[in-house]
N, C-alpha and C positions, 0 to 999 in steps of 0.2 A: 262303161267299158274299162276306164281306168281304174277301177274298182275289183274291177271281174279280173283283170291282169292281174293284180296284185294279189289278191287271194291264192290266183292258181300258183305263181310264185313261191307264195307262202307253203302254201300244201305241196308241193315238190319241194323245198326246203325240209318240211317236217319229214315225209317220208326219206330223204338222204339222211337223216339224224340219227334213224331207227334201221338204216340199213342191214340186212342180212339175214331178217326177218319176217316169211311169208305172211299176209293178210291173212291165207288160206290157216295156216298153223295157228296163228293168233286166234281165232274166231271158235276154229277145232277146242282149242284148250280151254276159251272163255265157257263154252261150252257144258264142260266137264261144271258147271259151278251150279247145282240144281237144288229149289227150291224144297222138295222132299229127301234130301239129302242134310240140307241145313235142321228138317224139321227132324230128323231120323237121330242125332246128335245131340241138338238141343230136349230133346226130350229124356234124354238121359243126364244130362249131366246139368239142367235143372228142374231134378226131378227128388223127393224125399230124401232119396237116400244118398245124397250128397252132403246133405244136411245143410245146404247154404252155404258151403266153400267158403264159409270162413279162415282169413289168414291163418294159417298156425295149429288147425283144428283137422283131426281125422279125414270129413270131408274137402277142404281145397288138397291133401298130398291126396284123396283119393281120384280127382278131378284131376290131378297133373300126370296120376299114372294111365286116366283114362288117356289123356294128350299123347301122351306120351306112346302109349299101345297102337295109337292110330299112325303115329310118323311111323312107328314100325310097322306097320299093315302096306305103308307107301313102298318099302324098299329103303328107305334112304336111312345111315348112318349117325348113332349120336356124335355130338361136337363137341361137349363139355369134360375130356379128358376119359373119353368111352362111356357117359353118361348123356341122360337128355337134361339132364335139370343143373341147373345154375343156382346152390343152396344159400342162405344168408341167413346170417344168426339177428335175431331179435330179443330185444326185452321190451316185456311188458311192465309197467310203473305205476302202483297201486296209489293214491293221495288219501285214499277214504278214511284214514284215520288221524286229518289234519283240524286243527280247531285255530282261532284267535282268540285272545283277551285283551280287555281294554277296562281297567279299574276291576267292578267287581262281575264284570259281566264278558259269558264264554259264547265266545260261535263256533257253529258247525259246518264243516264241509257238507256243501249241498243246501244244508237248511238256510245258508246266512249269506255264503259267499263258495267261489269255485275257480278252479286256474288248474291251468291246461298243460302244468310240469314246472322244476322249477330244480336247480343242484342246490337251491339255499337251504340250510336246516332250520332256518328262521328268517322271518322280514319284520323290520322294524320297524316301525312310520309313529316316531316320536314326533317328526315336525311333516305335518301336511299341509298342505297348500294347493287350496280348489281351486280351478282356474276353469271355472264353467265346461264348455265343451269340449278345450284343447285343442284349437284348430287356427291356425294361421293362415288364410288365404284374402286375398283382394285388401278390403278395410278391416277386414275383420281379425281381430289378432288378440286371443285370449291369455298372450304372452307378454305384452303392454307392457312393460315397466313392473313385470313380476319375478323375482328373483326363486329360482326353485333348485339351485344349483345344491347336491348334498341334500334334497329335501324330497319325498315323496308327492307326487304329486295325487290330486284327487281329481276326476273329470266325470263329465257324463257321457254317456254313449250318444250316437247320434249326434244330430245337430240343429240350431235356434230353427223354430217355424215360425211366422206370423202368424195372425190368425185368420188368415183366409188360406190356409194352408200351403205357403209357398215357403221351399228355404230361404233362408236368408245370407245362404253361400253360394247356391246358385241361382236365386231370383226367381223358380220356378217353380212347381209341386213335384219334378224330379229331385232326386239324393242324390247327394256327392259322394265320391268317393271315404270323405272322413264317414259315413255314414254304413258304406259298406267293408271298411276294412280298419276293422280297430287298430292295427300294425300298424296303420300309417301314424295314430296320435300316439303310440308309444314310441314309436323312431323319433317323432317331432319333439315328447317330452326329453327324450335324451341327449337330440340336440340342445337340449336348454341344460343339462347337467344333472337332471333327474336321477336320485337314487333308484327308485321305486314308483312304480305306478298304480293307482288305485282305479278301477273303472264302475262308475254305477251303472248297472246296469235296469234302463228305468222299466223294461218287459222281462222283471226277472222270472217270476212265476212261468210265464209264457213259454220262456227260453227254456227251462229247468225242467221242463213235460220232453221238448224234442233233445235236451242231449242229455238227463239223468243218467240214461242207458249205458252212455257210454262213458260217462264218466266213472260210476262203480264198475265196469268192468272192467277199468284199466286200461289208459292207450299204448299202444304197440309203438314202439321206433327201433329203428336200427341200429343194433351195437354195433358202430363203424369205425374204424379207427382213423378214416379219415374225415370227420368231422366228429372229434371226443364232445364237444362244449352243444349242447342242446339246447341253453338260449341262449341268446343272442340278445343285446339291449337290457333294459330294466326289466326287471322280475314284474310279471303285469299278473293281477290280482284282480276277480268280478266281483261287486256285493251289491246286495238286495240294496232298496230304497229304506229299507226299513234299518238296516246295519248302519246303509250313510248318513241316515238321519241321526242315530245313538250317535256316532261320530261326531255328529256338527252340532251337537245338543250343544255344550260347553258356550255357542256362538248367538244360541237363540231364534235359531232358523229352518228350515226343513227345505229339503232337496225339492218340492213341489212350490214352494215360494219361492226359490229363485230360480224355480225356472219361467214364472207368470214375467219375470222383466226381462223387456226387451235387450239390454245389455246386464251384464251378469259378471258384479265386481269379483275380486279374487280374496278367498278369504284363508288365514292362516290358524292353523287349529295345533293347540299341544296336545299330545296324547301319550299315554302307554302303550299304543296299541303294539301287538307283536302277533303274526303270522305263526303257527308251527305247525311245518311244513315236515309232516310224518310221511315217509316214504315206503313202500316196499315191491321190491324186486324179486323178479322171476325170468328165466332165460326158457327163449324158445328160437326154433328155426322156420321156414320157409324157401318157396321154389319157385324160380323160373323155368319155364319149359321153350327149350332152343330148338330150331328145327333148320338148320342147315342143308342151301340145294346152290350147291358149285356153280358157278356160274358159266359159260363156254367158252370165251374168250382169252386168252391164255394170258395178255394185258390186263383187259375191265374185271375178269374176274376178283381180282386184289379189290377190286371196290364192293359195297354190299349196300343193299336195297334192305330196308327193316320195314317189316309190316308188323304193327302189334296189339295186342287187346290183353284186356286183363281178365282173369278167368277167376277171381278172388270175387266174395259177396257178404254181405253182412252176418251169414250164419242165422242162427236161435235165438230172437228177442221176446222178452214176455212168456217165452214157450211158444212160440210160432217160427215154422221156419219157413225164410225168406228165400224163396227159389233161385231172385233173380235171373231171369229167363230173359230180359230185356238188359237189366246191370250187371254183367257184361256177357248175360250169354251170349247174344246175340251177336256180340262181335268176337267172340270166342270161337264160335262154327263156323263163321266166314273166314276166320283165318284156317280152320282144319280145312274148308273149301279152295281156298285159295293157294296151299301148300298141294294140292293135289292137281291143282290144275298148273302151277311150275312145273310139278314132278314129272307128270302126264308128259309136258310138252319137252321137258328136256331127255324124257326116255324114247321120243318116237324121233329126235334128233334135231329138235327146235327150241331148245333151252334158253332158256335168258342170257346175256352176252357177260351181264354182271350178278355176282352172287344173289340169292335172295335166303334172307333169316324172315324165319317165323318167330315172333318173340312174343310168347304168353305169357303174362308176368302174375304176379301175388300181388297182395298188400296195396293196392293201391289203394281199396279203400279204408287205409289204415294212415294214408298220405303219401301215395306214389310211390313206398319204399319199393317195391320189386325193380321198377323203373331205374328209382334214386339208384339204388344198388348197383345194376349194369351198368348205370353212366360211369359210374365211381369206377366200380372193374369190370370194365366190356372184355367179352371174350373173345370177340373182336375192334377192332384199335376205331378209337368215334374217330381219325383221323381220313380211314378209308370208308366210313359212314357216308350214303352220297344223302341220303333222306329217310324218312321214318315214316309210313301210313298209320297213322293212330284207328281204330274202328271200335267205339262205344258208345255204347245205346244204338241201334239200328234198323229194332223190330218193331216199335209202336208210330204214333203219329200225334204230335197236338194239337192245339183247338185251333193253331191260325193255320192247319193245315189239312180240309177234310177229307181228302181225295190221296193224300197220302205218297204223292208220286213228287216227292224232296226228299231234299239233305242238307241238312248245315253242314258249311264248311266253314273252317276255323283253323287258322294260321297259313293259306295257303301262298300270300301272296306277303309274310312278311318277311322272308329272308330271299323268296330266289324269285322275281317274275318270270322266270320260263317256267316252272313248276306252275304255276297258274296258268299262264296260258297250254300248257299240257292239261292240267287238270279239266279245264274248258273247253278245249278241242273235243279231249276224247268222251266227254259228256254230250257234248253237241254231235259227234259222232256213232257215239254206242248206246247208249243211253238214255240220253231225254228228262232226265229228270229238272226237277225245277231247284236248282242251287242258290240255298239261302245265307247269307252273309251275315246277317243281323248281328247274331253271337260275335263274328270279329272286328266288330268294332273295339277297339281299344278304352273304348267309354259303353262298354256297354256293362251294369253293375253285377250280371253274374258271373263276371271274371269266370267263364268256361277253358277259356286258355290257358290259365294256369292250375286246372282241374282235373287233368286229365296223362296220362303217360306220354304223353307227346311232349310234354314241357320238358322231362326230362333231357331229351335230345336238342330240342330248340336254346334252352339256354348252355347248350355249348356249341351255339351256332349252326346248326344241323338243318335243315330246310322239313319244313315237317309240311302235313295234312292231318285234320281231327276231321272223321267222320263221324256227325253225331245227329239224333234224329229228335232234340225235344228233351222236356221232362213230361208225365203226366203223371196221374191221379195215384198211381201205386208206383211210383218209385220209392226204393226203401222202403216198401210195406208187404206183406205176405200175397197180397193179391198179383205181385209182378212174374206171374208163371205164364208157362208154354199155350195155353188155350185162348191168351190175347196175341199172339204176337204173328204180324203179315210178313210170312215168310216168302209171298211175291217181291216183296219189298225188298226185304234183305238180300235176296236172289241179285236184285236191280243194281243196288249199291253196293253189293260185294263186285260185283261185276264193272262195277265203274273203278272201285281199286284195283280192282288186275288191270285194266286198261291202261289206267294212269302210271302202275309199276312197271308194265311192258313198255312205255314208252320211255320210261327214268332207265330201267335196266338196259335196254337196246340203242341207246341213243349213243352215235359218238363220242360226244363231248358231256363229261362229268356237269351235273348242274352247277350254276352256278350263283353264289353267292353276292347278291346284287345290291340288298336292300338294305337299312341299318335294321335292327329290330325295335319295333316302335315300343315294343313292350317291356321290352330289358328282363334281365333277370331279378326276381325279388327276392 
């Protein structure tokens, strides 16, 4: 019974939070959120003649003016200075015509070695010094009494395995973090004073099939002027097994011999070698699509609810193009869904108490620029930001889930526990789906968290949710179109975020910021 009391407590506390807001209007407007609707949508905008909403390419601005045709169809007003789209310039930064030398022998970009941008017109690694795997943790410390201050360093990817297949950083046949994010051992080298970083990379063939593509085509970033400097740390450089070995010839050893011993001394190698690092440049632009619905309340309206997805996709690879119908259509429609069911309820006189932005952004999968971009110049101030629904990936299902009635959730509980317990309630209450956490663990290696446009908002403290539903078998491959995807589904979990935003929008009191964030900004 003292259980029972305390619940009902509970539940009359939430309902005074969300005050002035009939259950009856609420349920009305979730309503408006329909599964042949979602499919009526998505089948246009990934569909051919979009061509893959490629950042920067004819299809994604023709994709933003479809967005855009629809907030007009709603009634409701552009925001962006009597525009729907929030524009940002881009360069594209060509490397493919960079080579090395070292004595009388030339490498090739691609064939030899590969790196992922660089302002140097040249890299020098006269004095190298390999220091095995480059990783410092527990006993293990490939920095020992190795001086590499003003000196390039050379390392291997990954990290030591025994030979029953366990690491030997974390004692198990799971990977460390040094394992999944080579960042981490170039920040480490420069804590030691590292000019320059060399990384072997020992699955270079492997690796070189899944990003060729996008390496000769040039990666896209943001010409921002508020972050001019594009790296950051040592100039960090990839080469074949076959380059690092020409390398260490001089020494008598090959990159496969040392890595058969258990500890793996540090060796220092003279060379010529020299990097040149041939650039070229090309300017392009990009769009966000803003969807602005005033909020009621003549106070909370100053504050703003952000729901967003990115409407960007790989485009034309090989000559095939990638629909994306699941990356990120899926979350693309439930927000056009979700902006109609605000609209709905604030025209029949039951509007959200605090603002709601629809924010469809570009370029994420170019690295979250459309995101980065807002954060940098939000149209509106992240100050009055009370939280951000992330919705990508939402129409398929994976193998640990065959019944298909989940959602990962991802950051819900790292900056505000009432957001979670919101997010919970109103899943326990509307919904019913099975809510998986796995992805938010802070140790879990596909670092989702900082993979998606939610980051953007999170590390400026912003209390976020990532709805995300899996990878499976055609992500980023031409097969990820409209004729796989359970649009009961997306119905479900689109319907859990209006829930969840009806209750952030309506609630008295601004969320709040509770928790540290376990993950920091990187």
């Amino acid at each position: 019974m003292k259980w029972l009391l305390c619940f009902t407590l509970l539940s009359f506390f939430h309902v005074d939070q969300i005050s002035g807001q009939s259950e009856e209007a609420r349920m009305k407007a979730a309503e408006g959120i329909r599964a042949d609707e979602l499919k009526r949508h998505l089948s246009i905008l990934a569909s051919d003649e979009y061509e893959g909403r490629e950042t920067g390419t004819a299809g994604q601005k023709k994709a933003a003016q479809y967005i855009a045709d629809y907030y007009t169809s709603l009634g409701v007003s552009p925001c962006v200075n009597g525009s729907w789209f929030q524009q940002y310039p881009l360069k594209r930064v060509s490397y493919m015509k960079s080579y090395a030398t070292m004595k009388t022998n030339r490498f090739e970009m691609i064939k030899d070695f590969y790196f992922f941008g660089s302002d140097e017109k040249s890299l020098e690694a006269q004095d190298i010094v390999f220091v095995g795997y480059g990783i410092t943790q527990g006993k293990h410390d490939d920095y020992k009494n190795v001086n590499v201050h003003g000196k390039t360093v050379m390392l291997l990817m990954g990290e030591p395995m025994d030979k029953k297949g366990k690491s030997r950083i974390t004692g198990t046949t799971s990977y460390s973090d040094w394992s999944m994010d080579p960042g981490l051992k170039a920040e480490l080298a420069k804590s030691h004073g590292a000019k320059n970083v060399v990384m072997v990379n020992i699955n270079y063939d492997a690796y070189m099939e899944r990003v060729r593509y996008w390496l000769e085509q040039a990666p896209m970033r943001l010409d921002n002027p508020k972050h001019p400097q594009e790296d950051e740390g040592p100039a960090t450089v990839f080469v074949s097994m076959k380059m690092a070995n020409e390398i260490l010839a001089s020494q008598g050893v090959t990159i496969e011999q040392l890595m058969k011993k258990k500890k793996i001394k540090s060796l220092t190698v003279a060379t010529d070698l020299v990097f040149h690092m041939e650039r070229d440049e090309s300017k392009l632009n990009a769009e966000n699509v803003l969807c602005f619905i005033e909020g009621s309340d003549p106070e909370l309206k100053k504050e703003m609810v952000v729901i967003s997805a990115h409407y960007d996709h790989i485009g034309i690879v090989n000559g095939q193009i990638n629909n994306g119908a699941d990356d990120d259509g899926s979350g693309t429609v439930a927000t056009l869904e979700l902006a109609q069911a605000f609209i709905e309820a604030k025209k029949s006189g039951h509007g959200p108490r605090r603002s709601i932005l629809i924010l469809n952004v570009s370029g994420e999968e170019k690295g979250l620029l459309g995101s980065e971009w807002y954060s940098d110049f939000p149209v509106f101030p992240l100050e009055s930001t009370v939280c951000d629904f992330n919705i990508d990936m939402i129409g398929r299902k994976d193998a640990q889930h065959p019944d298909g009635r989940y959602v990962y959730l991802i950051g819900s509980d790292k900056l505000s526990t009432t957001l979670h317990q919101i997010s919970e309630d109103c899943n326990r209450k509307y919904t019913s789906l099975a809510l998986d956490y796995t992805y938010n663990d802070p140790n879990d290696p596909n670092r989702f968290y900082y993979r998606s446009d939610h980051y953007n908002f999170a590390k400026h403290n912003i209390p976020v949710i990532f709805y995300f539903s899996g990878v499976h078998e055609d992500y980023h491959k031409p097969g990820d179109d409209v004729e796989k995807i359970m649009f009961d589904k997306m119905e479900t979990i689109a319907k859990l975020v209006f829930h969840t935003a009806w209750d952030v929008a309506n609630r008295d009191e601004r969320l709040k910021v509770d928790v540290q964030n376990v993950f920091g900004d990187e």
